[in-house]
N, CA, C and O atoms as a GROMACS GRO file, in nm:
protein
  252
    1UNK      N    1  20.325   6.646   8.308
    1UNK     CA    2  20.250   6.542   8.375
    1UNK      C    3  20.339   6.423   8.408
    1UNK      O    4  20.350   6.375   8.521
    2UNK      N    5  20.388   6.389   8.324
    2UNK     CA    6  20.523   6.264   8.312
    2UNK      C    7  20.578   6.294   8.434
    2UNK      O    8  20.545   6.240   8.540
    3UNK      N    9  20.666   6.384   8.418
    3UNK     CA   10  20.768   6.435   8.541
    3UNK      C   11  20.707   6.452   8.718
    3UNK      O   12  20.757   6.416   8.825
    4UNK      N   13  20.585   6.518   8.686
    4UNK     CA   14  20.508   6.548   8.800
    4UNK      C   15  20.492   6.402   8.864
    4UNK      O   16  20.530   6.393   8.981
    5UNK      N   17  20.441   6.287   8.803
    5UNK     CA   18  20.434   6.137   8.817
    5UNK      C   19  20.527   6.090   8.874
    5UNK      O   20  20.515   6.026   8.978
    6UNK      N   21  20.634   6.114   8.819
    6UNK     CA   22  20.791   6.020   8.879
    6UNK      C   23  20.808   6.053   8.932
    6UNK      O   24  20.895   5.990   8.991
    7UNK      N   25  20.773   6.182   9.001
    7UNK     CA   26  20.867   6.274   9.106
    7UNK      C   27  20.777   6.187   9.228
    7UNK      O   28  20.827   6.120   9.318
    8UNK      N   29  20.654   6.206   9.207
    8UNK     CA   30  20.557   6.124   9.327
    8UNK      C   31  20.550   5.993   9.357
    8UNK      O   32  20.511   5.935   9.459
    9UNK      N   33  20.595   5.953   9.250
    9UNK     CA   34  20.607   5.783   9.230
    9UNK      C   35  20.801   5.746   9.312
    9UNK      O   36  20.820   5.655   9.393
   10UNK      N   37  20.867   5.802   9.283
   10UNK     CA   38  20.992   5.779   9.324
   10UNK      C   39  20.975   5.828   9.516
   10UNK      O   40  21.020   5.744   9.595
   11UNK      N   41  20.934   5.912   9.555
   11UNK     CA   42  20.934   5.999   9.686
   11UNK      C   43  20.824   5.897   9.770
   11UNK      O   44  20.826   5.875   9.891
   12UNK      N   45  20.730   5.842   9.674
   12UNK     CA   46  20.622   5.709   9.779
   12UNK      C   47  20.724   5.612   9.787
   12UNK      O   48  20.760   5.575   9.898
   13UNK      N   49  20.774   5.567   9.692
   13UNK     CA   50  20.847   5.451   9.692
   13UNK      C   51  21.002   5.467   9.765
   13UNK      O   52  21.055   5.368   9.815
   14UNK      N   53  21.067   5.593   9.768
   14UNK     CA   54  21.162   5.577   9.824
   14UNK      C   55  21.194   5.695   9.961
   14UNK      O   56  21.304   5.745   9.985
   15UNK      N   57  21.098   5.714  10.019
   15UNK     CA   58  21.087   5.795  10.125
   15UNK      C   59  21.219   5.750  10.238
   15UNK      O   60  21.250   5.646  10.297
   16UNK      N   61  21.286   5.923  10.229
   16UNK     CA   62  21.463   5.878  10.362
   16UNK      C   63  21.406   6.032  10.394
   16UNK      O   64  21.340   6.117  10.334
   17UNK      N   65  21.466   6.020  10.514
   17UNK     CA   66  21.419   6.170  10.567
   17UNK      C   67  21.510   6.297  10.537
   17UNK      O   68  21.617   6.249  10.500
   18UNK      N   69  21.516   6.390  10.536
   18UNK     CA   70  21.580   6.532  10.460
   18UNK      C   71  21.712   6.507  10.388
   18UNK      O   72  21.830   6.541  10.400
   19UNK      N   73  21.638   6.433  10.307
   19UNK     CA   74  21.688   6.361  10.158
   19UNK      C   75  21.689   6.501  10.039
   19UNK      O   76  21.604   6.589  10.036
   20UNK      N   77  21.808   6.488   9.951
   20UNK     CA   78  21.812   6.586   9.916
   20UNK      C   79  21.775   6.524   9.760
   20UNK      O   80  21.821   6.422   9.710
   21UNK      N   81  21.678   6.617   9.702
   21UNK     CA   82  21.618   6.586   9.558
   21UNK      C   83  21.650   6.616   9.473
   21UNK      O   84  21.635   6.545   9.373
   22UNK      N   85  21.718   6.747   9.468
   22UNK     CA   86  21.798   6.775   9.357
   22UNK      C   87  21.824   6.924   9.357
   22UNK      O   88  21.798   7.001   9.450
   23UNK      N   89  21.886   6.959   9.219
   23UNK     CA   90  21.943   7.121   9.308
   23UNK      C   91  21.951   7.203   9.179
   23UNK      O   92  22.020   7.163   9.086
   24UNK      N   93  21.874   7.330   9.170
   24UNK     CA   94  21.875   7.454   9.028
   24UNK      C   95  21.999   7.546   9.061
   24UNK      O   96  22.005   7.635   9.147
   25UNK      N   97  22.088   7.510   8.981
   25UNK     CA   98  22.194   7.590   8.925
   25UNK      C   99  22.139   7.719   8.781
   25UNK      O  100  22.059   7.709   8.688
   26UNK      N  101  22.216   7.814   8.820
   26UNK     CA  102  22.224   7.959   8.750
   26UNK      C  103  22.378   8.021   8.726
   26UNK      O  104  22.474   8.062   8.791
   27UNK      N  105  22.336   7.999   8.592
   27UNK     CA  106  22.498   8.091   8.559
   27UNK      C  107  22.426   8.244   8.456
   27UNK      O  108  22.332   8.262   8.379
   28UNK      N  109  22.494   8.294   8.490
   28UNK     CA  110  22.450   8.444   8.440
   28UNK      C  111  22.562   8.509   8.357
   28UNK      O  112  22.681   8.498   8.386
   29UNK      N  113  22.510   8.587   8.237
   29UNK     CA  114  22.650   8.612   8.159
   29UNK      C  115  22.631   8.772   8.120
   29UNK      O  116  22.523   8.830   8.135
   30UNK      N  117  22.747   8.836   8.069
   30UNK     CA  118  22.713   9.002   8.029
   30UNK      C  119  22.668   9.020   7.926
   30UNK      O  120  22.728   8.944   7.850
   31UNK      N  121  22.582   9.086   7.862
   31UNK     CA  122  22.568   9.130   7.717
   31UNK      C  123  22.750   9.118   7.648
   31UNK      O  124  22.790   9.061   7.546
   32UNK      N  125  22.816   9.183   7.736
   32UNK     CA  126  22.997   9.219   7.667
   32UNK      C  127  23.000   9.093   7.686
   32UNK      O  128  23.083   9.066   7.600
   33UNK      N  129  22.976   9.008   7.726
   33UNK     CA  130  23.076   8.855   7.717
   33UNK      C  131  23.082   8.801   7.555
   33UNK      O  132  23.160   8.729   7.493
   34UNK      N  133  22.947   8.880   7.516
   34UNK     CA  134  22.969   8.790   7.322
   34UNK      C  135  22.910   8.668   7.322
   34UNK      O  136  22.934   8.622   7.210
   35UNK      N  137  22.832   8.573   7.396
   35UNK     CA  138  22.843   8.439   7.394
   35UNK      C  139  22.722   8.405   7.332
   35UNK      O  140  22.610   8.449   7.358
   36UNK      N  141  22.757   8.313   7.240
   36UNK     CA  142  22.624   8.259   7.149
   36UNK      C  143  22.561   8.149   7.225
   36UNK      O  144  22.625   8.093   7.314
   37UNK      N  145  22.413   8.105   7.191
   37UNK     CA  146  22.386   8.015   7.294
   37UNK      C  147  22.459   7.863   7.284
   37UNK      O  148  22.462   7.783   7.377
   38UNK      N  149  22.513   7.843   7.158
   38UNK     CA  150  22.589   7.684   7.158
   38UNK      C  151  22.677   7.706   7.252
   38UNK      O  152  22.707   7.605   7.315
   39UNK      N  153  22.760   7.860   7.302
   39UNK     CA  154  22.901   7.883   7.357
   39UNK      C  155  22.787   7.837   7.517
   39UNK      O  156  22.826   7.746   7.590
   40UNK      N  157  22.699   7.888   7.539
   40UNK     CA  158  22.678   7.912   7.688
   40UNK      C  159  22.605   7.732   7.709
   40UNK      O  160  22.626   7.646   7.795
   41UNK      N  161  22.545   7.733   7.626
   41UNK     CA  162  22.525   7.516   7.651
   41UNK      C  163  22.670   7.472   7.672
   41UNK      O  164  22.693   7.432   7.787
   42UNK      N  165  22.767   7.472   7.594
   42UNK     CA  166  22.915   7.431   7.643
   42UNK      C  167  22.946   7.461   7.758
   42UNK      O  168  23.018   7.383   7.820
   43UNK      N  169  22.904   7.578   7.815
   43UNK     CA  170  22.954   7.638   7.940
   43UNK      C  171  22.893   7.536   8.037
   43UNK      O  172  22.969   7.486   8.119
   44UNK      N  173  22.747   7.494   8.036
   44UNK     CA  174  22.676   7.472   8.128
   44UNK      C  175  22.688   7.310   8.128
   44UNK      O  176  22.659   7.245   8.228
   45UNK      N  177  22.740   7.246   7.991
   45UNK     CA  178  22.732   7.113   8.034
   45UNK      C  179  22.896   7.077   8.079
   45UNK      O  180  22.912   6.972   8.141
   46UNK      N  181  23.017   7.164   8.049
   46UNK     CA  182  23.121   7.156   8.113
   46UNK      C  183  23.108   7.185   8.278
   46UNK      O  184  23.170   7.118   8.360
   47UNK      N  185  23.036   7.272   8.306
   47UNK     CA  186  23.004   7.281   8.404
   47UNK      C  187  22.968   7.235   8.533
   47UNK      O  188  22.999   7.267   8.648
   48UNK      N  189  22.854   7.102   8.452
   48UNK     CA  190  22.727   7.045   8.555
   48UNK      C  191  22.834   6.908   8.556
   48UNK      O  192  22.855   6.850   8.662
   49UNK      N  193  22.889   6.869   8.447
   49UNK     CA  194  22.983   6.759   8.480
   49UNK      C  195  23.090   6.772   8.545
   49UNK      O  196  23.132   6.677   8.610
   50UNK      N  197  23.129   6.844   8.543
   50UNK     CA  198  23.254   6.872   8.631
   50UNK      C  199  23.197   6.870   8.782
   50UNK      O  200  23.266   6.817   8.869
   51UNK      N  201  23.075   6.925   8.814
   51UNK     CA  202  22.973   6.952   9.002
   51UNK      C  203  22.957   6.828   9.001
   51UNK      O  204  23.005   6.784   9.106
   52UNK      N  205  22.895   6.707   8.909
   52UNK     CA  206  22.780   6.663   8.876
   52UNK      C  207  22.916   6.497   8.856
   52UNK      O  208  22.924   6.401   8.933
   53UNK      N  209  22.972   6.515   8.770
   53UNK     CA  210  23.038   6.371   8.700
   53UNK      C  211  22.959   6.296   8.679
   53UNK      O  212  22.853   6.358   8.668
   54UNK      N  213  22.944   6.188   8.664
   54UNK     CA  214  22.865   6.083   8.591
   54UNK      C  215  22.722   6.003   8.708
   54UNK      O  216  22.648   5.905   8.699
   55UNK      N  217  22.742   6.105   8.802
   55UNK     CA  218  22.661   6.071   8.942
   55UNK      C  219  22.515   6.093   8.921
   55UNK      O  220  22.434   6.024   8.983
   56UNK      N  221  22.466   6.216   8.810
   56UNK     CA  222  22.351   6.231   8.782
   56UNK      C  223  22.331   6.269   8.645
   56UNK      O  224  22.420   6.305   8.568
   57UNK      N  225  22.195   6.260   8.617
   57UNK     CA  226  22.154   6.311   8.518
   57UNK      C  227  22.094   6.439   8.514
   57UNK      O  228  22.023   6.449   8.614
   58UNK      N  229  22.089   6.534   8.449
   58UNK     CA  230  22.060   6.705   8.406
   58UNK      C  231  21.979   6.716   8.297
   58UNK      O  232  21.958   6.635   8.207
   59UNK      N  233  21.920   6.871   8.324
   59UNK     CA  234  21.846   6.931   8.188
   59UNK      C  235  21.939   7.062   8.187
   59UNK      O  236  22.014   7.112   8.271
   60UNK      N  237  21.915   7.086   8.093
   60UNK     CA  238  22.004   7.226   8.053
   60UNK      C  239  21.884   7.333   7.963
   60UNK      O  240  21.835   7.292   7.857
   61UNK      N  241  21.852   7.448   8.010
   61UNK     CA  242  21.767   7.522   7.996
   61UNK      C  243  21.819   7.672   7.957
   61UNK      O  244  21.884   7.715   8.052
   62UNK      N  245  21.812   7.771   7.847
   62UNK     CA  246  21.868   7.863   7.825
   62UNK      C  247  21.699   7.993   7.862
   62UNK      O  248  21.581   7.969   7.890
   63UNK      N  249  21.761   8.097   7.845
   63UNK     CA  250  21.666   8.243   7.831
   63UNK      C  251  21.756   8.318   7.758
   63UNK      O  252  21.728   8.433   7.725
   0.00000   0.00000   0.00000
């Protein structure tokens, strides 16, 4: 509900035209890779900072 709010509250208040909102990244790994999930959070926040640098803020989501 929170999120759903800001998202509507920020887009009334700051309407630019084919403005870009934000963007879902996927990294995919093998069963053979071995990787525990602390290894694949490392992966993903080395990752999003390196695309990303200090320009935005992220969630990081595993399966």
């Amino acid at each position: 509900m929170s999120c759903n709010y800001n998202t509507k509250f920020y887009k009334k208040n700051n309407p630019q035209k084919n403005e870009r909102f934000g963007y879902h990244f996927v990294q995919s790994f093998l069963p053979d890779d071995h990787l525990t999930p602390e290894h694949v959070h490392e992966i993903g926040l080395k990752t999003m900072k390196a695309y990303l640098g200090g320009s935005a803020e992220f969630i990081i989501g595993h399966l």
